[in-house]
C-alpha positions in Angstrom: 0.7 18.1 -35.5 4.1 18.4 -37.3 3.7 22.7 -36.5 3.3 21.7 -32.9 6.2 18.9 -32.7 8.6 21.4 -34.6 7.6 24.1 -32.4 8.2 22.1 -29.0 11.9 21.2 -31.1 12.2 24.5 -32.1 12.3 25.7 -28.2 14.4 23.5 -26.8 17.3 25.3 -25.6 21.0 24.7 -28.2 22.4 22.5 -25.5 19.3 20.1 -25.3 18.9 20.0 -29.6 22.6 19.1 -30.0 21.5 15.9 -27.6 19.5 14.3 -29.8 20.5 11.5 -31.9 22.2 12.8 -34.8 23.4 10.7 -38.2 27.0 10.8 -36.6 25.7 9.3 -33.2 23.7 6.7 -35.3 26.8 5.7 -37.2 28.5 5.1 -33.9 25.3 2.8 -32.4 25.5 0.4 -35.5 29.2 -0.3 -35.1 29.4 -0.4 -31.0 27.9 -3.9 -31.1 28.5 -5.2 -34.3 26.5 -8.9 -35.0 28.4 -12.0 -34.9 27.3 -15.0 -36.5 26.2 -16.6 -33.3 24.1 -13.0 -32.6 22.2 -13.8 -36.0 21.7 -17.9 -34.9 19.8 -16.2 -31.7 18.2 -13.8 -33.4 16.6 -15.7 -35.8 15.4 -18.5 -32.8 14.4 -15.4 -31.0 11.9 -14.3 -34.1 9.5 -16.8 -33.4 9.9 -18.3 -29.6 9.8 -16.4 -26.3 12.7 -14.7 -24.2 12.3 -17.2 -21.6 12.0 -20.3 -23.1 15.6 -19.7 -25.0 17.1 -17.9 -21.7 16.0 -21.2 -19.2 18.9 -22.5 -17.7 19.1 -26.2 -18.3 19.3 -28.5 -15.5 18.8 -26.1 -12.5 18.6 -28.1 -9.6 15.6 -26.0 -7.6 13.3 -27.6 -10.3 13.0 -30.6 -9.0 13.5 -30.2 -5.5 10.3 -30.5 -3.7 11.7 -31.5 0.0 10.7 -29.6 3.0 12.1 -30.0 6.4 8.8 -27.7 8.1 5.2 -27.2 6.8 2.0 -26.4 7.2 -0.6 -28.5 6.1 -3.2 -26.9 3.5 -6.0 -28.0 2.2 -8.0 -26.8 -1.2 -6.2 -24.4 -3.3 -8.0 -21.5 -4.4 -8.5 -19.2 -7.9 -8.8 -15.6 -8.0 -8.8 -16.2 -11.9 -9.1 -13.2 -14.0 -9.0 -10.7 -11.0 -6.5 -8.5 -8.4 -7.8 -9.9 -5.7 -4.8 -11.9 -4.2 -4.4 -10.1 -1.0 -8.1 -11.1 -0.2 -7.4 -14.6 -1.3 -4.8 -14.8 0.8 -5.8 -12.7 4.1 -8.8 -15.5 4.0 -6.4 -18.4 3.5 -4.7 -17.9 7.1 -8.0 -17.3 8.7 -9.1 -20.7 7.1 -6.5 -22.7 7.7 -6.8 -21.9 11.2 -10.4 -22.1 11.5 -9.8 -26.1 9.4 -7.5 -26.7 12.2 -9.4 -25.5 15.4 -13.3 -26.3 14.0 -12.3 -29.4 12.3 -13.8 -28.7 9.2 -14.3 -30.4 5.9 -13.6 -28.7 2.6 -14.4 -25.2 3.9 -13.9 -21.6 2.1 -14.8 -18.4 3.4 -16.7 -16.1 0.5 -14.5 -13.9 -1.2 -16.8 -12.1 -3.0 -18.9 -10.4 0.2 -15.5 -9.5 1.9 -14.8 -8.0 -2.0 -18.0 -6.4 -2.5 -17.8 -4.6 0.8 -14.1 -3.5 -0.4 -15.4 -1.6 -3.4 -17.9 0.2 -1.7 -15.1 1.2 0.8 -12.6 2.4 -1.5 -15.2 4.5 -3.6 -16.1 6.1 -0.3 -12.6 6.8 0.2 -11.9 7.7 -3.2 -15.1 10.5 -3.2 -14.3 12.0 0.8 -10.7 12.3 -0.4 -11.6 14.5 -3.5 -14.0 16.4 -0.7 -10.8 16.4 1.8 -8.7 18.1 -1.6 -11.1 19.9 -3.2 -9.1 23.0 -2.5 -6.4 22.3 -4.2 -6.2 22.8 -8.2 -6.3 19.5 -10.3 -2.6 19.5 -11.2 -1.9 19.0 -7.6 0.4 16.1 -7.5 -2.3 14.3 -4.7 -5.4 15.2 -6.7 -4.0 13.8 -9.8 -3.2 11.0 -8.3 -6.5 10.5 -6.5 -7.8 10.9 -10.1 -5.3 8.2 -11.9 -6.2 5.9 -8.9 -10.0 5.9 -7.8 -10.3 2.0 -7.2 -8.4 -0.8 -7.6 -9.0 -4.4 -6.4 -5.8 -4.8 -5.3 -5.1 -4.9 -2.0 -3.2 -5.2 1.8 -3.7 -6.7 4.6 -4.5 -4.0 6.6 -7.6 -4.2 4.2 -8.6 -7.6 4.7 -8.1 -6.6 8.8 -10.3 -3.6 8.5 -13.4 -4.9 6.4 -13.5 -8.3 8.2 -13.6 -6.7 11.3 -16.6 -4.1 10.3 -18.6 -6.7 8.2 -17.7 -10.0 8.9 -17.6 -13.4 7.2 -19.8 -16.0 5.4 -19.3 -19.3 4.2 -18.7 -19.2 0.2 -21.7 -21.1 -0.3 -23.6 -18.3 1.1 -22.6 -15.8 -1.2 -20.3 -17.9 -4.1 -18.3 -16.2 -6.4 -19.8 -14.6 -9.9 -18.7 -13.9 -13.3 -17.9 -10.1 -12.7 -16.0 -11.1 -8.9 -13.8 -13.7 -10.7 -13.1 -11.3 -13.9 -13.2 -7.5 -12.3 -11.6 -5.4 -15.2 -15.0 -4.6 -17.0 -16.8 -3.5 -13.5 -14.2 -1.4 -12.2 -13.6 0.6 -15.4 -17.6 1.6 -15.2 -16.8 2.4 -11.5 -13.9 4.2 -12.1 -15.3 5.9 -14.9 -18.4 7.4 -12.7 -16.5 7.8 -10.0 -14.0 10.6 -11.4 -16.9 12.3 -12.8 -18.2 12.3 -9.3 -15.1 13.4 -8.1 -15.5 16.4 -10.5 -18.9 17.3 -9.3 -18.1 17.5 -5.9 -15.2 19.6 -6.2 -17.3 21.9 -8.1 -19.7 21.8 -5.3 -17.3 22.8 -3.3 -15.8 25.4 -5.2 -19.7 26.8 -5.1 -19.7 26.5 -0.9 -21.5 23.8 -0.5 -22.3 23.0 3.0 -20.3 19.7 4.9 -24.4 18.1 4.9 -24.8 18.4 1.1 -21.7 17.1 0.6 -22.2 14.2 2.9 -25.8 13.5 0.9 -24.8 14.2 -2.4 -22.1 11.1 -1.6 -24.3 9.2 0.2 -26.2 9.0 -3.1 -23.6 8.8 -5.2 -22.6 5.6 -2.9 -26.3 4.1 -3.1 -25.3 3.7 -7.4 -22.1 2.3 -6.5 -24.0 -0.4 -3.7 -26.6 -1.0 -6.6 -24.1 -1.7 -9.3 -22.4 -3.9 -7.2 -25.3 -5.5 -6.2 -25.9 -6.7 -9.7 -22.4 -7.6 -10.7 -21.2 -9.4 -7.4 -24.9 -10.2 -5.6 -26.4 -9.2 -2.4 -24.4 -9.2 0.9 -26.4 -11.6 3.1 -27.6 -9.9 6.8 -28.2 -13.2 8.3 -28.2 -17.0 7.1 -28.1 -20.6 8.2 -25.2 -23.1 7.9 -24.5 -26.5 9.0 -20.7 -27.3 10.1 -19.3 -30.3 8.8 -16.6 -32.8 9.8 -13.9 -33.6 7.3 -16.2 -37.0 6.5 -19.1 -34.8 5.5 -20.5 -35.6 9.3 -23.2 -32.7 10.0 -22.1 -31.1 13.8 -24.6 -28.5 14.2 -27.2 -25.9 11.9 -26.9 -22.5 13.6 -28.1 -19.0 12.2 -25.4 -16.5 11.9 -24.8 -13.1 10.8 -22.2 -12.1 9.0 -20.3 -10.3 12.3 -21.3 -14.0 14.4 -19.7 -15.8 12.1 -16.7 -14.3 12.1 -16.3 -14.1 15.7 -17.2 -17.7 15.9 -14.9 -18.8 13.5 -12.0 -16.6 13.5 -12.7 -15.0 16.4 -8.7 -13.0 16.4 -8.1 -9.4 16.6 -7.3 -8.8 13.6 -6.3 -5.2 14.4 -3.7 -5.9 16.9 -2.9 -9.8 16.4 -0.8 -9.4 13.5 2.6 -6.8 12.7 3.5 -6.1 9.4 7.1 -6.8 8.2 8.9 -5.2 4.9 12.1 -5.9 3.2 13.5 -2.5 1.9 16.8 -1.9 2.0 16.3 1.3 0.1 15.4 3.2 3.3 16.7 2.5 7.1 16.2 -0.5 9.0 14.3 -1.0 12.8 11.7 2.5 11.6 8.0 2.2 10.9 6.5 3.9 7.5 3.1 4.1 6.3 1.9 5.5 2.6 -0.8 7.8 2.6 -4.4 6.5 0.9 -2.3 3.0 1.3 -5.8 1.8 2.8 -9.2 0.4 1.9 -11.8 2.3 4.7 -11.8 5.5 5.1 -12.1 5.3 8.7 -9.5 2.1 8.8 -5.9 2.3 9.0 -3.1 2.4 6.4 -0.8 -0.3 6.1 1.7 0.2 8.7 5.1 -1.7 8.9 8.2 -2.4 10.2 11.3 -2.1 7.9 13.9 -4.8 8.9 16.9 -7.0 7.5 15.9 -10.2 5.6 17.5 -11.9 8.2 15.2 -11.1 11.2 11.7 -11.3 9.3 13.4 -14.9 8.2 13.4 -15.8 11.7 10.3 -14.7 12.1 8.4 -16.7 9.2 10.2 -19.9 10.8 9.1 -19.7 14.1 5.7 -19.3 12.6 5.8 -21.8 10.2 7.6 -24.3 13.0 3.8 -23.6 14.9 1.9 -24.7 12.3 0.7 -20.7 11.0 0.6 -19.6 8.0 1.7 -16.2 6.7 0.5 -13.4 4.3 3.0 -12.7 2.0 3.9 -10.4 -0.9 6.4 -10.3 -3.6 7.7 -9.2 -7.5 6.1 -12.7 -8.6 7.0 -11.8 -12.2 10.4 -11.7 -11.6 12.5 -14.7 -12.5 9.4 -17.2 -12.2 9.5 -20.5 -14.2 5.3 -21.3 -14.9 6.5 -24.6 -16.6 7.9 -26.0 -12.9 6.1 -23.5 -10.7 9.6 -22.5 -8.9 11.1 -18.9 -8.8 15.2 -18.9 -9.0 17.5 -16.3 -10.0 19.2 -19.6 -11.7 15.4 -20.3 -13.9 16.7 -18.0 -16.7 19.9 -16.2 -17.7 18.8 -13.4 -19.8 22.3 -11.9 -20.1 24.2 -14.9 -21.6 21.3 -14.5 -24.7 21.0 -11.1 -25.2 24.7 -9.8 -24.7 24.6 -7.9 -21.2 24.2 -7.9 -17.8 21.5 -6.8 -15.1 23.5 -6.1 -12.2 20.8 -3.8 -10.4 20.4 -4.2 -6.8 17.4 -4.6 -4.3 17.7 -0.8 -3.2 18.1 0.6 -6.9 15.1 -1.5 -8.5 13.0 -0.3 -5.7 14.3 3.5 -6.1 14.0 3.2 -10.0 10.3 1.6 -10.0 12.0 -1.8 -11.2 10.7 -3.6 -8.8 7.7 -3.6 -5.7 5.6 -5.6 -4.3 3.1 -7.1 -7.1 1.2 -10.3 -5.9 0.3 -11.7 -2.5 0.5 -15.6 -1.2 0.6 -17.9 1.9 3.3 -18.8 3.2 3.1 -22.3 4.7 6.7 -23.7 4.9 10.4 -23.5 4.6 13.6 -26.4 3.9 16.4 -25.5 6.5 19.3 -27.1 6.4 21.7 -29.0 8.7 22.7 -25.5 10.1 19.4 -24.6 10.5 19.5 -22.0 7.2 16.5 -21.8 4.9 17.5 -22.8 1.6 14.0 -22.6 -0.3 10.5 -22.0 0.9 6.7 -22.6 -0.4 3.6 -20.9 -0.7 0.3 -21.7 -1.5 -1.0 -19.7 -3.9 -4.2 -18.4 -5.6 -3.8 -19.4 -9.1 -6.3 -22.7 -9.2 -4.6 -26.0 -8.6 -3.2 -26.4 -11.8 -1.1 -23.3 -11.6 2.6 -24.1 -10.5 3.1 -27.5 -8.7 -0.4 -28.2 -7.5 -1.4 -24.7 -6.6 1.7 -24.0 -4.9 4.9 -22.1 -5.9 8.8 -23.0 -5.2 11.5 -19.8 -4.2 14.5 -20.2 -3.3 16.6 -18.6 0.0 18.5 -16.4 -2.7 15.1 -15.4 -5.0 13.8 -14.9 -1.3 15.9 -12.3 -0.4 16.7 -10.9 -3.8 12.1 -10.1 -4.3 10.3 -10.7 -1.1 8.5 -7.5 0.4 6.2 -8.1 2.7 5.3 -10.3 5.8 2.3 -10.5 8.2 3.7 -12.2 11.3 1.5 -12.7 14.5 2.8 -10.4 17.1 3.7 -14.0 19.4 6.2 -14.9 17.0 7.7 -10.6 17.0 11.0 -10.1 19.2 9.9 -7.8 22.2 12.4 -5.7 20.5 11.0 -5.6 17.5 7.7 -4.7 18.9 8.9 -1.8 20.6 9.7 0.4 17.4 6.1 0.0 17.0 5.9 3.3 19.5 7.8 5.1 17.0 5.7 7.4 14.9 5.8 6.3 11.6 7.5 7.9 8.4 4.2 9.0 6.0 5.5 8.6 2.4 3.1 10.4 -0.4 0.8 7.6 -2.3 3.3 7.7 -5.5 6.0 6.0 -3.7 7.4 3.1 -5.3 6.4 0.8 -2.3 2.6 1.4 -2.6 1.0 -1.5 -2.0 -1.1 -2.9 -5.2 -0.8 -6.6 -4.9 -3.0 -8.1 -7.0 
């Protein structure tokens, strides 16, 4: 190893070896900050308690201020526990809130885990035709490397939530409840992975040998029966057909009907999903009022990718008020991580003040964390209402989220207007509440950015 590391040094052109940090350059780091006496105080605090709980900012208002002028009622928070399945979570929360409203339900849940267990089967689908669809290309092909860092995920979009629901359906959770390997993913999906990129392998080489398109298509089709088995023992088996009674919010049985899976959801959602809903982004890195879409930014092959419209904070805000002021909730996305206070369940750019502690700033801006990877969209919520004030300006907003009700204040987290602006991403609006303007850039054709870009959806 030290022959190969001095040979690597050794080839470095003069320019690039003179770079490196020499005694002289070391001499000049120690003295450019030198430790004062109050540096040592923090450091020693600092050796045994966490960043955050010395950088919270005493006495910021936004932690206690639970008052909102507009919301929509919700009812049963759920937990997606040890698992990336957010976006699911919450592509099911509007559909139940509306189906609680317009069914008059009781304590009511649609099943995550058959919507999820469709959504692996799916994406290893798409992950194997996509290594058929590349198979020409050699495996340092920036797209075939990334098939082959990426070949299934349970995070999610929307667009995902729209696509499988509207192929396979719904059920009731009681019909198919959640299981140890749905609410804690990260063991199954490294076995998938793992058998999928050695499936991936074989069928390029079967390609490389000229393979016809039908022994392809069967070779995957078998490959796809292990996956459906494997998920079958982790997750259970999709029902076909079941029966359910509907209840009133007093426990009051209404009727006992058999459904399938397809019935159901027409009965109880019953929206097209496809073209209901438009899909906002905040991203002031790239123009305004244009559509973009990522490549493989999708769950079925035969779906659509996430499509969306890129606009000013300003005019998705109006947006999520008119929709909230109707009573509809909102799938939402955002850099959850950033700035969030778990003690009062509120995210402020006033919860912690990192630079006062540690001796510097972090002046970075929307557009440059998105350019740099600093920031993207990481977790997905409801959005369900909004505090304006006299002037009609929102000055904080509240989801519901999918943490258990424990999590936050009840279930539900706390942003501010400014945290709002500063790490919101994405909206799902339904198209009654989009300007006709707005709309209209939908004709555009959209810009297709490769599936490294830093806006890749993987809300989890």
């Amino acid at each position: 190893m030290k022959r190969i590391l001095f040979s690597l040094l050794s080839a470095l052109p003069l320019w690039a070896a003179a770079q490196g940090i020499s005694p002289e350059m070391l001499d000049k780091i120690r003295t450019a900050s030198p430790v004062s006496v109050s540096d040592r105080a923090i450091g020693n605090a600092m050796a045994g308690t966490s960043l955050n709980q010395l950088a919270r900012t005493a006495g910021n208002p936004a932690a206690n201020d639970t008052h909102f002028s507009h919301s929509v009622p919700s009812r049963g928070v759920t937990d997606q526990k040890s698992s990336g399945r957010c976006w699911l979570f919450t592509g099911l929360n509007v559909m139940r809130a509306r189906a609680i409203k317009e069914k008059d339900l009781g304590d009511f849940f649609f099943s995550q885990s058959y919507v999820f267990f469709f959504d692996q089967l799916e994406k290893s689908n798409l992950f194997l035709q996509a290594v058929i669809d590349n198979a020409s290309k050699p495996m340092n092909d920036r797209t075939v490397e990334w098939l082959f860092k990426n070949p299934l995920s349970d995070g999610g979009t929307f667009c995902g939530v729209q696509d499988l629901v509207t192929k396979y359906g719904l059920v009731p959770a009681e019909v198919m409840p959640e299981r140890y390997n749905a609410n804690n993913t990260s063991r199954m999906s490294q076995l998938l992975q793992l058998k999928l990129r050695e499936w991936g392998l074989e069928l390029r080489a079967m390609v490389a040998n000229k393979a016809r398109a039908s022994q392809l298509e069967t070779r995957k089709t078998e490959m796809l029966g292990t996956v459906y088995h494997i998920l079958t023992l982790c997750l259970g088996t999709p029902p076909t057909d079941f029966v359910w009674t509907r209840r009133t919010p007093d426990g009051t049985a209404v009727e006992t009907k058999r459904y399938t899976p397809l019935s159901f959801y027409q009965e109880y959602v019953g929206k097209d999903l496809t073209d209901g809903y438009v899909m906002l982004m905040n991203d002031p890195s790239r123009p305004y009022y244009k559509t973009y879409t990522i490549e493989y930014d999708q769950h079925v092959y035969d779906g659509h990718r996430w499509t969306y419209i890129n606009l000013p904070m300003e005019d998705i805000k109006a947006m999520a008020v008119a929709s909230i002021k109707d009573s509809t909730m909102m799938y939402f996305s955002c850099d959850v991580g950033k700035q969030y206070d778990s003690e009062t369940g509120v995210l402020s750019l006033e919860n912690f003040d990192y630079g006062a502690l540690l001796g510097t700033d972090f002046p970075m801006n929307k557009a440059d964390r998105i350019r740099t990877f600093a920031s993207a969209s990481s977790h997905a919520m409801t959005l369900m209402a909004v505090d304006l004030n006299a002037e009609g300006k929102p000055v904080k907003w509240k989801v519901e989220n999918s943490w258990g009700a424990t999590s936050g204040k009840a279930g539900h987290l706390i942003m501010t207007d400014e945290w709002f602006d500063a790490y919101m991403f994405r909206l799902v609006v339904e198209r009654r509440f989009v300007p006709a303007e707005t709309l209209r850039l939908l004709d555009q054709t959209p810009v297709v950015l490769p599936a490294w870009d830093p806006l890749f959806a993987g809300e989890e």
